[in-house]
C-alpha positions as a Python dict, from the first residue, in 0.01 Angstrom:
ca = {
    (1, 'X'): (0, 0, 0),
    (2, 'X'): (-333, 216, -77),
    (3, 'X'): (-292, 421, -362),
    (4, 'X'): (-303, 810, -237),
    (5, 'X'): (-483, 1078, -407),
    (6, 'X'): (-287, 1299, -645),
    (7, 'X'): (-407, 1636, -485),
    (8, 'X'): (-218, 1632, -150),
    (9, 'X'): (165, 1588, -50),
    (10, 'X'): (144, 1398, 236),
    (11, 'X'): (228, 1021, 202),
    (12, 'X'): (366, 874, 534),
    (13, 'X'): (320, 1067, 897),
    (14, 'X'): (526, 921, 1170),
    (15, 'X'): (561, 602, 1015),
    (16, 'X'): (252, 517, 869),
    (17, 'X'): (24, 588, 526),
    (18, 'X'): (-197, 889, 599),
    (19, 'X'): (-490, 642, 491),
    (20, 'X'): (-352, 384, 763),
    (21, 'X'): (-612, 427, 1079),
    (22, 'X'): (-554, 128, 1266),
    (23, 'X'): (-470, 178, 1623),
    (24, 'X'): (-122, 130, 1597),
    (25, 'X'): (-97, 466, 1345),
    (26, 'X'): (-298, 637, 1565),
    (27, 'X'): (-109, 528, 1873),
    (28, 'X'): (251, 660, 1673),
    (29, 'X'): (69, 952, 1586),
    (30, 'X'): (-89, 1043, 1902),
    (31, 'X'): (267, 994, 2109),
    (32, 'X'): (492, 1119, 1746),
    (33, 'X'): (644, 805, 1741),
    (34, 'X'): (936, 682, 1489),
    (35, 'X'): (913, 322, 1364),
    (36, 'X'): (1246, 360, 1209),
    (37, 'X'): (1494, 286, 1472),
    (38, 'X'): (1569, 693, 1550),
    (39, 'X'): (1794, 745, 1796),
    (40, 'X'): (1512, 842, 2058),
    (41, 'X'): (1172, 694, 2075),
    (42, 'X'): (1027, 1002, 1962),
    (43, 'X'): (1012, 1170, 1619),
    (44, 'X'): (1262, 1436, 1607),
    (45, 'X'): (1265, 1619, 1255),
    (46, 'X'): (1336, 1987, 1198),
    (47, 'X'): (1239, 2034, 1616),
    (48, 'X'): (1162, 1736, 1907),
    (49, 'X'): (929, 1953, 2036),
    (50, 'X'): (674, 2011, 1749),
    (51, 'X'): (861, 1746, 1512),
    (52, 'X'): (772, 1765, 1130),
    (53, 'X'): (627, 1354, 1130),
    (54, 'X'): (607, 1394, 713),
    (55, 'X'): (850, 1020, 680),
    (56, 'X'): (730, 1056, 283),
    (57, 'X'): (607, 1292, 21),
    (58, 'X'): (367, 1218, -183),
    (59, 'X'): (440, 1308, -541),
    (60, 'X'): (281, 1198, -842),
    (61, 'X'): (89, 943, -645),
    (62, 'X'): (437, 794, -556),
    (63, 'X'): (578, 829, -196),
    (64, 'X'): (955, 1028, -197),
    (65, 'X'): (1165, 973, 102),
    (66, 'X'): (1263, 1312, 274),
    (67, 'X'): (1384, 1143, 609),
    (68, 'X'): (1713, 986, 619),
    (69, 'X'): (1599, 747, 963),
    (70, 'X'): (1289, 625, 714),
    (71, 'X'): (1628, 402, 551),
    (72, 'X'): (1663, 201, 918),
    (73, 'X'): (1382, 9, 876),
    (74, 'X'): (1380, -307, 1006),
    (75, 'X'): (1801, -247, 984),
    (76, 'X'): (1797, -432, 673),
    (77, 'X'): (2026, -134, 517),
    (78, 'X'): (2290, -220, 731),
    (79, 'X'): (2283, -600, 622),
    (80, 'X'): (2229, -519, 325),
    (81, 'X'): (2517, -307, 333),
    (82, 'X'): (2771, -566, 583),
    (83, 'X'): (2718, -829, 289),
    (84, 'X'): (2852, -603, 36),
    (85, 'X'): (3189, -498, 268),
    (86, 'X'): (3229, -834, 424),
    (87, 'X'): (3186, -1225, 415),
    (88, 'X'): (2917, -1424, 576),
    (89, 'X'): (3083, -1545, 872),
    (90, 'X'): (3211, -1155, 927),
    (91, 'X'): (3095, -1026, 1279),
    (92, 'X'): (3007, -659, 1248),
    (93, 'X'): (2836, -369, 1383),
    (94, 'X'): (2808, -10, 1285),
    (95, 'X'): (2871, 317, 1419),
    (96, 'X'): (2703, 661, 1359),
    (97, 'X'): (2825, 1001, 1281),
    (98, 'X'): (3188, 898, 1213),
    (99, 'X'): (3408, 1234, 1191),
    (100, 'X'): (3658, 1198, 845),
    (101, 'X'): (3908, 1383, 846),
    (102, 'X'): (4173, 1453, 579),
    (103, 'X'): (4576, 1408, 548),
    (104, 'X'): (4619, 1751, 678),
    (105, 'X'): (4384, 1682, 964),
    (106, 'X'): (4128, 1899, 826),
    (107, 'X'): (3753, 1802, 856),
    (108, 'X'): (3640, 1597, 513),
    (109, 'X'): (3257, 1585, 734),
    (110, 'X'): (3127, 1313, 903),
    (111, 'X'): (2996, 972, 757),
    (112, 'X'): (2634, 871, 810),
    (113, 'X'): (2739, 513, 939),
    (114, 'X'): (3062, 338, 952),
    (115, 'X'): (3055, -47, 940),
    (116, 'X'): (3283, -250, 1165),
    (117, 'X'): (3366, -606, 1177),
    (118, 'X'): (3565, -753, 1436),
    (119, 'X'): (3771, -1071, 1581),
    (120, 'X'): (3655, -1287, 1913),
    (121, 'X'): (3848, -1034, 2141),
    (122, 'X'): (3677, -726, 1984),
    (123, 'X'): (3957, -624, 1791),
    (124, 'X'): (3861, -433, 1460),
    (125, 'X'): (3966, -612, 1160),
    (126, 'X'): (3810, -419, 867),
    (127, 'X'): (3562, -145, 792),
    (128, 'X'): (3366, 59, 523),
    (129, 'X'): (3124, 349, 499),
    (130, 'X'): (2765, 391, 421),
    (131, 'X'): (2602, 680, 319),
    (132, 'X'): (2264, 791, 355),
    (133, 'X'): (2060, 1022, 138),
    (134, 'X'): (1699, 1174, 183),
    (135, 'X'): (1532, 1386, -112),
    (136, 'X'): (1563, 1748, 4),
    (137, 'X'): (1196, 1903, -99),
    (138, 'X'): (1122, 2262, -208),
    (139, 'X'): (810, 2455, -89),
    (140, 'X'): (607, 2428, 226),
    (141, 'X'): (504, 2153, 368),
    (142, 'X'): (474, 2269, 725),
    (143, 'X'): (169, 2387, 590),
    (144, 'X'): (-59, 2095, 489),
    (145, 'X'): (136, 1883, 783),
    (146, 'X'): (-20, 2057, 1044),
    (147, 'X'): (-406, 2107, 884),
    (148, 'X'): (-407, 1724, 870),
    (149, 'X'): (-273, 1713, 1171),
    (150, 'X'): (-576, 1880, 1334),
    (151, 'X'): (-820, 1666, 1084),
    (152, 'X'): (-587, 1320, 1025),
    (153, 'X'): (-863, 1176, 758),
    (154, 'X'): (-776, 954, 501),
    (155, 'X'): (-908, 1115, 208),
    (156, 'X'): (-693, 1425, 278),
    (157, 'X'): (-709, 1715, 22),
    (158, 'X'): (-489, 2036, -40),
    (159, 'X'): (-518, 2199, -351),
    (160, 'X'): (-254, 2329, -536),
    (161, 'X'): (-123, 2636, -382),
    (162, 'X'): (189, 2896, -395),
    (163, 'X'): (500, 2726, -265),
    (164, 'X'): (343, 2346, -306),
    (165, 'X'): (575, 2127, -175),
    (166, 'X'): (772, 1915, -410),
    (167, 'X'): (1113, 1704, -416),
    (168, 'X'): (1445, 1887, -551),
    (169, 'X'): (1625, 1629, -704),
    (170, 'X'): (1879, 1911, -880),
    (171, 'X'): (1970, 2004, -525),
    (172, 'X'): (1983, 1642, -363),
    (173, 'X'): (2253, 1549, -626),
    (174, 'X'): (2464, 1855, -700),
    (175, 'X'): (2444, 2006, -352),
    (176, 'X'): (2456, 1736, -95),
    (177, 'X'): (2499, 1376, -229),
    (178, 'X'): (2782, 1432, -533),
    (179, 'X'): (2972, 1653, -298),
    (180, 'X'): (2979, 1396, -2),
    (181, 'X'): (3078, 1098, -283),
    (182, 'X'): (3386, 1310, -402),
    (183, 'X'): (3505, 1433, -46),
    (184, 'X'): (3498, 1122, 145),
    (185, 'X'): (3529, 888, -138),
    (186, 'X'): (3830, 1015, -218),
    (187, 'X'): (3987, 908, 110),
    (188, 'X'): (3820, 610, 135),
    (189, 'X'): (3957, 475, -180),
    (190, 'X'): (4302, 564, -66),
    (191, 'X'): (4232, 379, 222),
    (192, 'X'): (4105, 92, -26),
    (193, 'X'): (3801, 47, 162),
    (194, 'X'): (3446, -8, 27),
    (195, 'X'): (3184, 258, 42),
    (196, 'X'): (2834, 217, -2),
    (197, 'X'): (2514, 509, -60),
    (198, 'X'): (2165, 416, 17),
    (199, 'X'): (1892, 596, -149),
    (200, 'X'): (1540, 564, -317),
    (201, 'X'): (1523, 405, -687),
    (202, 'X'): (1328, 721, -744),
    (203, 'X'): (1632, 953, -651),
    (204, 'X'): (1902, 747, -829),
    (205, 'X'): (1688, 762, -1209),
    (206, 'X'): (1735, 1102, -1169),
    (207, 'X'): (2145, 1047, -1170),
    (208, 'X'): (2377, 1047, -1497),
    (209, 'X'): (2370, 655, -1586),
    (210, 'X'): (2651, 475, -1393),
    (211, 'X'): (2864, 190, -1516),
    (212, 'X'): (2836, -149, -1339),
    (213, 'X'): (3038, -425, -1210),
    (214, 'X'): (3004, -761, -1087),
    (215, 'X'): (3036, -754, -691),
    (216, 'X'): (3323, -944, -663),
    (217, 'X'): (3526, -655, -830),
    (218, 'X'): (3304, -378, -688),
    (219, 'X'): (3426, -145, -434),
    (220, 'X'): (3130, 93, -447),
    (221, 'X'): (2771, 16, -426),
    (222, 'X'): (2435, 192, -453),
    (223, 'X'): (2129, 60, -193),
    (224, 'X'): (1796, 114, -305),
    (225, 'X'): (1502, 153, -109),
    (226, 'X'): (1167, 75, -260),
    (227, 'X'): (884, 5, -21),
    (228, 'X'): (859, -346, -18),
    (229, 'X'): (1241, -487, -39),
    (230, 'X'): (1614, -312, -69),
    (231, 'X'): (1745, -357, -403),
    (232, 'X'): (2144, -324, -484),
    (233, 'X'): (2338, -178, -820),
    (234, 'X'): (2670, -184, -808),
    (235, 'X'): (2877, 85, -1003),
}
């Protein structure tokens, strides 16, 4: 991928490098097109109407993953994921938005993605969870979205500026992503079923170092995206 200037915060737009012209971009970004396997053919961040098509933020010259469906490319996440919970002959699937609730029947939230495998007469056999986690970003970037929107040029500049759009880390961790491990992990493990998170190497160097196992003992795993192959570190 093209290296992008320092002095803008836009990295991908519906799928593709800002640089990227080719038809295809264009095409996605003409129609607001997602690449990543969203649930519609169609874009649909923060509104479906006017959708918010910013995939990546630039930052530091490095692209930062602020959509969660930017993790279903090419589904490799999930089999990724399905040979971490199960064996190689395993038949499985997964399922979305999974409600969790707790032993007094109380909501524990949903889970991005539940993985199930299942026998020749579509009988569940086993199961584990996947998480999914985006960098939440402070500032605007509504902003400089929708001037390059009007102007989509490759050598894109917005200067720095009150409210410049950034990734939170602090919040990611503490408000969303630690939270969610300690809720539903909790039940999960009584349930003594493997759970797996999926997030950018980016994200997880910001994290208190983790101690690892080998996978045959492992009953949690971390996924990391990078932007050329998934990666795995098991904890």
């Amino acid at each position: 991928m093209n290296t992008i200037n320092d002095n803008q915060p836009l990295s991908e737009i519906f799928g593709f490098p800002i640089h990227n012209q080719s038809d295809r971009a264009m095409r996605y970004l003409k129609n607001k097109l997602c690449p990543f396997n969203n649930i519609v053919s169609n874009c649909t961040k923060n509104s479906i109407e006017l959708p918010l098509g910013v995939c990546s933020l630039n930052h530091k010259n490095k692209p930062i993953i602020i959509c969660p469906i930017r993790f279903r490319e090419d589904w490799k996440i999930m089999s990724e994921t399905a040979a971490f919970i199960f064996n190689e002959t395993t038949v499985w699937t997964h399922l979305g938005e999974i409600k969790l609730k707790d032993k007094f029947g109380k909501s524990a939230g949903n889970i991005d993605y539940v993985l199930v495998s299942y026998d020749d007469k579509g009988r569940i056999i086993d199961f584990g969870s996947l998480e999914v986690q985006a960098v939440y970003i402070s500032g605007n970037l509504t902003g400089p979205f929708n001037v390059w929107l009007e102007n989509p040029i490759p050598d894109f500049h917005w200067p720095q500026a009150l409210k410049y759009p950034k990734p939170d880390y602090l919040s990611s961790s503490r408000k969303r992503l630690i939270p969610q491990i300690i809720a539903k992990g909790s039940i999960l493990r009584q349930w003594n079923k493997k759970q797996a998170v999926a997030l950018q190497t980016t994200f997880y160097d910001t994290l208190p170092p983790l101690p690892e196992v080998d996978k045959s003992v492992a009953d949690f795993a971390f996924f990391f995206m990078t932007w050329s192959l998934l990666e795995m570190k098991r904890v």
